[in-house]
N, C-alpha and C positions, 0 to 999 in steps of 0.2 A: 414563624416557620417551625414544625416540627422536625425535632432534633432526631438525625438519621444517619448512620454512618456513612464515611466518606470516602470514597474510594478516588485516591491519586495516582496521577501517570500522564507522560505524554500520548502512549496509545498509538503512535506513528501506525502501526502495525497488532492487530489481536492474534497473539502466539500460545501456544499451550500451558506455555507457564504463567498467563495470565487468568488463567479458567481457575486457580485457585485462589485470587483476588475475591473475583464473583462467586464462588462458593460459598464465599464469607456470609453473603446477602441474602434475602429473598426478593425474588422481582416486586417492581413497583412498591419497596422498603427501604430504598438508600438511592445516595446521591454521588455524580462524579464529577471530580474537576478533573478540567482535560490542561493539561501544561503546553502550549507552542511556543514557537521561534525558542529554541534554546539557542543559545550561542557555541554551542559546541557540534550542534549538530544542522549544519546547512543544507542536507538533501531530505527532504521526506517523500513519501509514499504516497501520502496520504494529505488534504489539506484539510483546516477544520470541518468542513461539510460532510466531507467523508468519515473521517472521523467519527462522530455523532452519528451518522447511519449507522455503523461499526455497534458504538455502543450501545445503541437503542434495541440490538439483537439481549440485551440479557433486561432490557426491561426496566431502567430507572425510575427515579420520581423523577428526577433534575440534572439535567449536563450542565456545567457551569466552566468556563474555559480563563486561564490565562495567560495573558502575550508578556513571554518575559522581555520581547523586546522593547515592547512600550511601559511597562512595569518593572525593570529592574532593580527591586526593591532588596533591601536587606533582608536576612532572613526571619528575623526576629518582626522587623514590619510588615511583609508578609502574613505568619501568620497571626497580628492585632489588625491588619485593615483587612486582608479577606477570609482568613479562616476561622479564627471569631467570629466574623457576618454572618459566613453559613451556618455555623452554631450544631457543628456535630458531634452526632454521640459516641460515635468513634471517628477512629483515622483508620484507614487501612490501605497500608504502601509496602512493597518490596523491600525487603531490610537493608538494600543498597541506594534506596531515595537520597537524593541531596536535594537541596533548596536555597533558594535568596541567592543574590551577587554573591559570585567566583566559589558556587556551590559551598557556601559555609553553614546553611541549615542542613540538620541528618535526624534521623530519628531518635536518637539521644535527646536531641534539643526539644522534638513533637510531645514528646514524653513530660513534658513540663508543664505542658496546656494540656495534654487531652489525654485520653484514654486510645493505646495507637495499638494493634494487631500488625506484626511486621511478619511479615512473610518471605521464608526464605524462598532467594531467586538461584529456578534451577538455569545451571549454564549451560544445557544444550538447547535453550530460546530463547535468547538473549534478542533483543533487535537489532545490536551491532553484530552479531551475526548472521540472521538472516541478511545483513545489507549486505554485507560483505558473500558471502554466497551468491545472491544477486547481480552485483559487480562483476563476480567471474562468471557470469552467464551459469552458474550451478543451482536453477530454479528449480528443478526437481527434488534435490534433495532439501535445498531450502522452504520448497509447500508441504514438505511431511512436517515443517516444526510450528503450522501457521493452525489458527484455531478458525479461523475466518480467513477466504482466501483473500490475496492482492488484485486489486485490477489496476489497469490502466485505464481512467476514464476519460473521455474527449468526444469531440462534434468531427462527423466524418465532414474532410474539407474539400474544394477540388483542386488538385495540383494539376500536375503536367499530362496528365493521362499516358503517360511513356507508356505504362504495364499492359495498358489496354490497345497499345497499340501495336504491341508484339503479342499480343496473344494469353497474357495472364492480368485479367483488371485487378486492380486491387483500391480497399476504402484507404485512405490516408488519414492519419489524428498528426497535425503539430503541436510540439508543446515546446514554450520558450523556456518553461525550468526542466532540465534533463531529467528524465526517470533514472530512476537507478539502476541500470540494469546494462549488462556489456552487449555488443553492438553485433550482430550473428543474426540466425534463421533461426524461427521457433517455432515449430509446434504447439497451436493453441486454439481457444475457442474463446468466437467473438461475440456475443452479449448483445441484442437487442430487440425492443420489447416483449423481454420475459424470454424471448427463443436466442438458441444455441447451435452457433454454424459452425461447424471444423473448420480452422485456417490457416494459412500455411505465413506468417509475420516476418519481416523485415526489419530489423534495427539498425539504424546507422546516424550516428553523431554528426553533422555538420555544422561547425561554428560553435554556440549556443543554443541550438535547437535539436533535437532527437526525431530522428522522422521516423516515423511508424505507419508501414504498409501492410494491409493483412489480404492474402489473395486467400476468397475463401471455394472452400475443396468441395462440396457441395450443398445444395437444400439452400443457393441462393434466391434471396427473397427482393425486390427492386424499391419496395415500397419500407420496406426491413430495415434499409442498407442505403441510404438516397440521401444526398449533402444534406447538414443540417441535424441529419438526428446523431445520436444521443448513444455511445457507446462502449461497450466493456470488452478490454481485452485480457484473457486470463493466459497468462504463460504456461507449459505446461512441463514444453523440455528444449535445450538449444540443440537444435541441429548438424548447425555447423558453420563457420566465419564466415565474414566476408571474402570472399574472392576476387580477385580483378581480373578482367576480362579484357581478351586484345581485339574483340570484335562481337557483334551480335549474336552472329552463329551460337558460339560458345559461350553467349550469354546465356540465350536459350536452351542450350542443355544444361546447361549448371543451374536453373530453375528448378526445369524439368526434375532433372534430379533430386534437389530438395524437397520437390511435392511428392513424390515417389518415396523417400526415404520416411515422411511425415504420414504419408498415407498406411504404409506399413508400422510404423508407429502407434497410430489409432486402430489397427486392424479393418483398415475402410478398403473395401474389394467395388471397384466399379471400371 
């Protein structure tokens, strides 16, 4: 294998502060490992598939990943059994990189094997703070720090058709690992193939599971949008909480309402 720099990171999320990792590079001239399951961080964004689509925007030779849950190796054997393998001609990590069991590798230590370019990490993109903005339902100011946006990907499923039965259909995505993200009305657009519906999204935690309902605002397509396929939903801004409602009536204006305030939102006149 020719020797090619090495770009580390989990990568949960591609944020601005990361476009100077990849500066380092030229496309299709270096290689990245991707780090999952840390133990310190149990919610991600993003799963390895995603991930790897992420990074294949700047053009690798090689994505190489690893699960430090099934690997929680020392830090030192670490890097003798797989970063030695990959046999690169640099390292290139954020100058706050830890490594190996109860983070006792740091770039100090990389420093002793290889040739490491550490990059200082600026703190207004950090990932633990985009999550944390997210959590508070503060998705707008958290996508001005993102280099690549967030989706929410899923298979529209069929629930109860409640929405379509009052008058606003909407696609449903379950997911048994909760998104990150607080539980409200959102202004957003839903993603499928290739085309872009304005939607008006629903968050609400139940249990273990996060339901995600997106009633979309126009330019619905049946063939687009029909159980089974394949969808992205991009947050854009929270609208406004959950509400509880003492009856239908004023269910249906407190919708109503949200699609109105959303529509004005996107500047959408119909």
């Amino acid at each position: 294998m020719k020797k090619l720099p090495l770009i580390i990171g989990s990568f949960d999320v591609i944020h601005k502060g990361h476009k100077k990792l990849f500066n380092e590079c030229k496309p299709n001239n270096f290689n990245v490992l991707i780090i999952i399951n840390l133990p310190n961080k149990k919610k991600y964004f993003n799963d390895l598939s995603s991930r790897k689509k992420n990074i294949d925007f700047f053009k690798p030779k090689n994505i190489f990943a690893f699960d430090v849950h099934v690997n929680n190796m020392e830090a030192v054997d670490f890097i003798q059994n797989i970063l030695l393998s990959i046999k690169p001609s640099t390292i290139i990590v954020g100058d706050d990189f830890k490594f190996g069991r109860n983070a006792n590798g740091d770039v100090n230590l990389l420093k002793k094997f290889f040739l490491v370019k550490n990059i200082k990490v600026d703190e207004r993109f950090r990932t633990t703070k985009i999550k944390k903005l997210y959590a508070k339902g503060m998705v707008e100011k958290a996508n001005k720090s993102l280099l690549l946006p967030i989706y929410l990907e899923g298979v529209i499923v069929k629930n109860k058709q409640f929405g379509r039965k009052i008058g606003f259909p909407t696609i449903n995505i379950n997911r048994k690992n909760p998104f990150i993200l607080r539980d409200g009305v959102y202004a957003s657009f839903c993603i499928a193939d290739n085309k872009k519906f304005y939607g008006a999204t629903y968050v609400n935690k139940l249990k273990n599971v996060q339901m995600i309902e997106t009633h979309i605002l126009k330019d619905f397509e049946k063939e687009a949008l029909k159980y089974g396929k394949k969808v992205k939903i991009l947050f854009i801004k929270r609208i406004s909480h959950i509400r509880k409602c003492k009856n239908l009536l004023q269910l249906k204006r407190i919708i109503q309402s949200n699609i109105e305030k959303i529509k004005k939102f996107f500047l959408l006149k119909w």
